[in-house]
C-alpha positions in Angstrom: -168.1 -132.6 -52.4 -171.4 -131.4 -52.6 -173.7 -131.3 -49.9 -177.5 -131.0 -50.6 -180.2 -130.2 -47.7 -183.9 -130.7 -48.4 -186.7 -128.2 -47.8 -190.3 -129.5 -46.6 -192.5 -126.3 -46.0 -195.3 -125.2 -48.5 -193.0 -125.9 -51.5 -190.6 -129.1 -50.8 -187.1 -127.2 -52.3 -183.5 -128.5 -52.5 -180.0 -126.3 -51.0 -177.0 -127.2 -53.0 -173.7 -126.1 -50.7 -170.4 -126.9 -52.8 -167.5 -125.2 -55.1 -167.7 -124.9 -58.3 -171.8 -124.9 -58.2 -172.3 -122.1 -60.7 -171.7 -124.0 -63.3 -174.2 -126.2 -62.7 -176.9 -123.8 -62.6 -178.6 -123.5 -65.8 -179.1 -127.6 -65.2 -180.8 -126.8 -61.9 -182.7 -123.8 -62.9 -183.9 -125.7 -66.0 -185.0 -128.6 -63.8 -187.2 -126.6 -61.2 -188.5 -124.1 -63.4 -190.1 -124.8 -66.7 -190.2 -121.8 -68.3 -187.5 -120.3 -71.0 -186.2 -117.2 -69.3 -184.1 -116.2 -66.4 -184.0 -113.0 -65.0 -181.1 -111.9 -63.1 -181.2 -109.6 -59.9 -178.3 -108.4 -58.7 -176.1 -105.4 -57.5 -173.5 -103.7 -59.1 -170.4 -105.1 -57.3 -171.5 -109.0 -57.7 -172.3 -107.9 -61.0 -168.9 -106.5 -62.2 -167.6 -110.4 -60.6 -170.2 -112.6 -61.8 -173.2 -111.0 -63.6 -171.8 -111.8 -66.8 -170.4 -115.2 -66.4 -173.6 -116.5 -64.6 -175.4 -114.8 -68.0 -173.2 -117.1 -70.0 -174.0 -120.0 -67.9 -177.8 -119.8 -68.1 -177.6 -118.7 -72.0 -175.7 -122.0 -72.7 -178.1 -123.8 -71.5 -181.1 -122.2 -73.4 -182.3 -119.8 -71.2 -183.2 -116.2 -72.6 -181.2 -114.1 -70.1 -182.5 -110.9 -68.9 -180.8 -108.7 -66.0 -181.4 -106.2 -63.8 -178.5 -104.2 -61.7 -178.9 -102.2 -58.9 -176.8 -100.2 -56.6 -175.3 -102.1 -54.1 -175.7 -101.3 -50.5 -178.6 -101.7 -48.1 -179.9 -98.4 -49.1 -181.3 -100.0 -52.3 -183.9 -101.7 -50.5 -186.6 -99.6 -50.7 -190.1 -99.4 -52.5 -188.8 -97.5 -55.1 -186.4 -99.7 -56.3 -188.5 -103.1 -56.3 -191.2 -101.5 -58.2 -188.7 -100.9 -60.4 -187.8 -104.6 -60.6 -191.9 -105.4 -61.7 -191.8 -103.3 -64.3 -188.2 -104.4 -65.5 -189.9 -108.3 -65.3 -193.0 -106.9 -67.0 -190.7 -105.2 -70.2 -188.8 -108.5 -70.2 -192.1 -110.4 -70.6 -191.5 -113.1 -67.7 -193.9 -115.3 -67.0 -195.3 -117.3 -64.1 -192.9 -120.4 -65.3 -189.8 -118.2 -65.4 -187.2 -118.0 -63.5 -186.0 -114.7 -61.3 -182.5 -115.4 -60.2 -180.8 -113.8 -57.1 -177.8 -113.4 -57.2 -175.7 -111.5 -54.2 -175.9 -111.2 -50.5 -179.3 -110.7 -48.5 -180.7 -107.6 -50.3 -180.4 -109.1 -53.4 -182.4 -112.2 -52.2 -185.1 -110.0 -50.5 -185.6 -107.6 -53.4 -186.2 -110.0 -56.0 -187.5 -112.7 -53.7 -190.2 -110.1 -53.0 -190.4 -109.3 -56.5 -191.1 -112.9 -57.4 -193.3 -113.4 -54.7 -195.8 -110.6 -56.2 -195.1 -110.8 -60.1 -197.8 -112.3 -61.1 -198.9 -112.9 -57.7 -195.8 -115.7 -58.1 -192.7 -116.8 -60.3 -190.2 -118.9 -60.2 -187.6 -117.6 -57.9 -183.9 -119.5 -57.2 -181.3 -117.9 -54.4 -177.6 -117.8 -55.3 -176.1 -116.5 -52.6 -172.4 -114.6 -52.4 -172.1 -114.1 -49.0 -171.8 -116.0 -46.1 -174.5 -113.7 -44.4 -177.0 -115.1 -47.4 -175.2 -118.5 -47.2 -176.1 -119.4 -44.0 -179.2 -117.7 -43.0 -181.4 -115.1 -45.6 -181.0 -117.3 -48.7 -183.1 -120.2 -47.1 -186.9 -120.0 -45.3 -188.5 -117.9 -47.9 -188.7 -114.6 -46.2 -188.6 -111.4 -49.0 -189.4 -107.9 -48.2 -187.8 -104.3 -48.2 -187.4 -101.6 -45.9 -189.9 -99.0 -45.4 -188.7 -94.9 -43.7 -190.0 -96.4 -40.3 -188.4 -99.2 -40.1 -186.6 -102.5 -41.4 -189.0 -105.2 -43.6 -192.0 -104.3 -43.2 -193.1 -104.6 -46.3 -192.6 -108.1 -47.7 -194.0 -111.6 -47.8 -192.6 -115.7 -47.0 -192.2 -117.1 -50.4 -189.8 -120.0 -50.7 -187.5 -120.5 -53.3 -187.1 -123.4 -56.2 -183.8 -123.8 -55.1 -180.8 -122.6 -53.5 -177.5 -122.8 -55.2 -174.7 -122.0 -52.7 -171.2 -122.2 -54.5 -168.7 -121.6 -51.9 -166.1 -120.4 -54.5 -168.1 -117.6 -54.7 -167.4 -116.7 -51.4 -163.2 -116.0 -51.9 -164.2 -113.0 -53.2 -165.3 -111.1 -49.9 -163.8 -108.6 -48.2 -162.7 -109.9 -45.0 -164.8 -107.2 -43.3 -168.1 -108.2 -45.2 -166.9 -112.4 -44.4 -167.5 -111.5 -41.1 -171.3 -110.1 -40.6 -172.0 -113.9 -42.0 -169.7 -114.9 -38.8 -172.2 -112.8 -36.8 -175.0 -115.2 -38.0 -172.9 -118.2 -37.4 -172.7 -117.2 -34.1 -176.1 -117.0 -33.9 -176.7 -120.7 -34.9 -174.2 -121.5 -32.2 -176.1 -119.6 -29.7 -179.4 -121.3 -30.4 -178.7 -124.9 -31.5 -175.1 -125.8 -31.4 -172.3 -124.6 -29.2 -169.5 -126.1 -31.8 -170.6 -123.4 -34.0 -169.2 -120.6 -32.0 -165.8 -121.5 -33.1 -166.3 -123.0 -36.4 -166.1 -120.7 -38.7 -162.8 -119.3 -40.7 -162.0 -117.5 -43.5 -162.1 -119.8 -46.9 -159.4 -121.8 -47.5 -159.2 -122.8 -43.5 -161.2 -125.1 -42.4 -164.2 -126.5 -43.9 -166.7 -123.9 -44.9 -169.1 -126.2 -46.8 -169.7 -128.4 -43.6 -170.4 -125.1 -41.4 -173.0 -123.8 -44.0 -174.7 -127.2 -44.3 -175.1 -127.4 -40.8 -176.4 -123.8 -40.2 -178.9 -124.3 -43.2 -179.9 -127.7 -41.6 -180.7 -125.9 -38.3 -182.8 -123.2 -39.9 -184.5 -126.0 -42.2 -185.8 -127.7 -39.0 -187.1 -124.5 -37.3 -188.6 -123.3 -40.5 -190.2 -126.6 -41.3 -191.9 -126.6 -38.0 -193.1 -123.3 -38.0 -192.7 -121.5 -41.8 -194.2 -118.0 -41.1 -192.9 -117.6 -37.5 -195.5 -117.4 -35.2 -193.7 -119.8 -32.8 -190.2 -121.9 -32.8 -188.8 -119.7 -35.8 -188.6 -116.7 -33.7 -185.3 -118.3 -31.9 -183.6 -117.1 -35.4 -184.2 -113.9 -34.2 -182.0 -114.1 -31.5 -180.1 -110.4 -31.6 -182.0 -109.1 -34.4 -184.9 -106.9 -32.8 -182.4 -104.7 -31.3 -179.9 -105.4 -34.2 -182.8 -104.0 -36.5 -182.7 -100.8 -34.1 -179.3 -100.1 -34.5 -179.7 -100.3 -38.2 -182.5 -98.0 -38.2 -180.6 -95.9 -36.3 -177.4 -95.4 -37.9 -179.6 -95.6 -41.5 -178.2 -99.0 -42.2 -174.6 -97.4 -42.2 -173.7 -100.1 -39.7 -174.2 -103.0 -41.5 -177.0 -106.5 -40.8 -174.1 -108.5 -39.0 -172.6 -106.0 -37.0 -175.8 -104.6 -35.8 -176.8 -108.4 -35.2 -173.4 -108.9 -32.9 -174.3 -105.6 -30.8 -177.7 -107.2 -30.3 -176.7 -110.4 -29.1 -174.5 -109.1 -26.8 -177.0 -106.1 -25.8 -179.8 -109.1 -24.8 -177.0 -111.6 -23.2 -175.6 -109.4 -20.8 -179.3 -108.3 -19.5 -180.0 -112.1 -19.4 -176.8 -113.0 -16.9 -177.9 -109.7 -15.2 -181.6 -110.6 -15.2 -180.5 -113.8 -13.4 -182.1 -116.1 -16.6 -178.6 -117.4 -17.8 -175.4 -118.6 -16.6 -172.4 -115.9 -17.2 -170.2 -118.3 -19.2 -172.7 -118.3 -22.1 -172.1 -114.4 -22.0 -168.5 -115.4 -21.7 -168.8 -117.6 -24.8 -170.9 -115.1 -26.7 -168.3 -112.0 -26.1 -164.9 -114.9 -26.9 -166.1 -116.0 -30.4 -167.9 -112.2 -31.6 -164.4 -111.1 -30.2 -162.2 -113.8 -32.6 -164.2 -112.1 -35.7 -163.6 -108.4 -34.0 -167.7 -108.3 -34.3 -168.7 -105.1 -32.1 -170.5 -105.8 -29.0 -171.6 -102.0 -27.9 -173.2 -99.5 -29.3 -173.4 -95.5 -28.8 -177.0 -95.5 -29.2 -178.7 -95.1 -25.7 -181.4 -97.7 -24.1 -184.1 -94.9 -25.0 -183.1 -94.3 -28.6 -183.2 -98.0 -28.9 -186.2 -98.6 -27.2 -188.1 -96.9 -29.5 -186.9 -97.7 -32.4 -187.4 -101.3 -31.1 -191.6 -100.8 -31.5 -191.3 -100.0 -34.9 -190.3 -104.1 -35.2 -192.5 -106.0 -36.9 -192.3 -108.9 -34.9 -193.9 -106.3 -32.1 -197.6 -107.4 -30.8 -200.2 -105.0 -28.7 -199.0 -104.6 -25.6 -195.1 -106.0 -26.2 -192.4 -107.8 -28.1 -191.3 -111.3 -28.1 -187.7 -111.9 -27.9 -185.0 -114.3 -27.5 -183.4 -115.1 -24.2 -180.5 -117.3 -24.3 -180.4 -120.1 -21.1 -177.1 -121.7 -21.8 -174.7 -121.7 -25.4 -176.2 -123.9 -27.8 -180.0 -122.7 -25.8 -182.3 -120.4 -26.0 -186.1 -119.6 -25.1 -189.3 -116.9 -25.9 -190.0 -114.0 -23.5 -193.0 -111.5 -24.2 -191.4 -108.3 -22.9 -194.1 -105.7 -22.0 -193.1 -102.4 -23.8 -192.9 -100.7 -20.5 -189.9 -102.8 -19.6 -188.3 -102.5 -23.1 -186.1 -99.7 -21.9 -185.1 -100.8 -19.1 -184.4 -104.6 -20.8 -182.2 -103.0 -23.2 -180.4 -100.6 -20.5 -179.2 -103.6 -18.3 -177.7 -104.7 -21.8 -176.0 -101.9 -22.5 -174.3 -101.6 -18.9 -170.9 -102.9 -18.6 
């Protein structure tokens, strides 16, 4: 059954979570955006699965169908590549009322969200996720961007979508390994907002998958609505990713968004229970359910290494960074952590 979870921010949006969604989504497409085109952004894996027949989709429903394809991986977001996607809209002559359609995981949605966000300084832009990583967390809030040589999105901007269609089908397609950096941000929800989530998350096919990406989206709908370009509560979504981020920077995104995510969680728990801030069953809780998805929770990068790779954040201010702290699972809180005790944060995190 579907499920659908409203968006109230700068643009009032609507998330569609169900099977069999796809198609549906020349209907919804032709509902929030009134122009006659579609452009297609995708890579070149979800484009060998569903390129085509979301092509067919749009096309029998009048759309003019345009598509760009580029090379899956992490790697692909860079400058390079999304001025690539400008010039690809500008040859395909999409306008302002068009439609440019993401389809794939989170680098998909930030390429061409960013793309849309800056083609004629706006076009229509709707998310289709493919992974759980972009079901749950990077298809929804509107932030777009690409990585720069010093570091991740730093170049980028919030633009919200039209809509988000989420077909959960489109999810039995994963490889188990890439099913579980979306469990890494799962875990994340459960850390934040809701303990129940820390064990509520299978593979398709056991248990219900729509009602766990309804409920993560609806968590991340309330942050975001109270705070859409994160200058306060929406920095709890955070929670692992500034030295997550520094893991990926370090490895040169070989070690993937969730992975790097679970290593950051873990990193800033354990200084939290050694900091005296938090209760050692939340780091108890934490390790149990990153362990039931065999997430990683260590890294061989040292506290230095990370440290600095840590300031090249963007979510860094003058004098430090402000990170998440967890109290108790289910609860977390802001700390401004002065960049000379960065290194030392992150070394109490990496101790066993």
């Amino acid at each position: 059954m579907m499920k659908t979870i409203t968006v109230s921010v700068s643009k009032t949006y609507d998330i569609f979570v169900g099977s069999g969604l796809l198609g549906k989504s020349g209907g919804i497409i032709s509902q929030v955006c009134p122009g006659l085109s579609a452009a297609i952004v995708t890579d070149s894996t979800v484009d060998s699965l569903y390129g085509g027949r979301l092509a067919d989709i749009l096309a029998k429903s009048g759309l003019r169908v345009s598509k760009y394809v580029f090379p899956q991986g992490e790697e692909s977001k860079n400058p390079e590549i999304f001025l690539s996607i400008l010039n690809f809209l500008a040859q395909e002559k999409i306008t302002r009322a068009d439609a440019v359609v993401a389809l794939g995981g989170g680098v998909a949605g930030d390429l061409a969200g960013f793309a849309a966000a800056s083609y004629m300084r706006g076009a229509g832009f709707i998310q289709i996720p493919t992974t759980l990583l972009a079901a749950v967390d990077s298809s929804v809030g509107g932030k777009t961007g690409i990585n720069l040589p010093s570091g991740k999105n730093l170049a980028g901007a919030f633009y919200q979508p039209d809509a988000v269609i989420c077909d959960t089908s489109l999810l039995s397609t994963l490889d188990p390994e890439v099913f579980k950096d979306g469990c890494a941000e799962v875990i994340k929800y459960g850390m934040i907002a809701d303990r129940t989530l820390l064990k509520g998350v299978e593979m398709p096919g056991r248990g219900s998958l729509e009602d766990v990406i309804a409920r993560c989206v609806s968590i991340k709908r309330d942050i975001v609505a109270g705070d859409e370009l994160e200058r306060g509560e929406r920095r709890m979504l955070n929670f692992g990713h500034t030295v997550g981020h520094a893991v990926e920077l370090l490895s040169g995104y070989q070690i993937s968004h969730g992975r790097a995510v679970a290593i950051g969680m873990a990193t800033i728990t354990r200084a939290t229970v050694k900091m005296g801030l938090c209760r050692s069953d939340c780091l108890d809780d934490l390790l149990e359910s990153l362990d039931r998805h065999s997430l990683p929770q260590s890294t061989s990068y040292n506290a230095c290494q990370l440290a600095r790779a840590c300031l090249s954040d963007k979510k860094r201010g003058r004098d430090g960074l402000v990170m998440v702290f967890p109290v108790e699972p289910g609860k977390c809180e802001l700390k401004k952590i002065p960049v000379s005790d960065l290194e030392q944060v992150i070394r109490l995190g990496l101790e066993g």
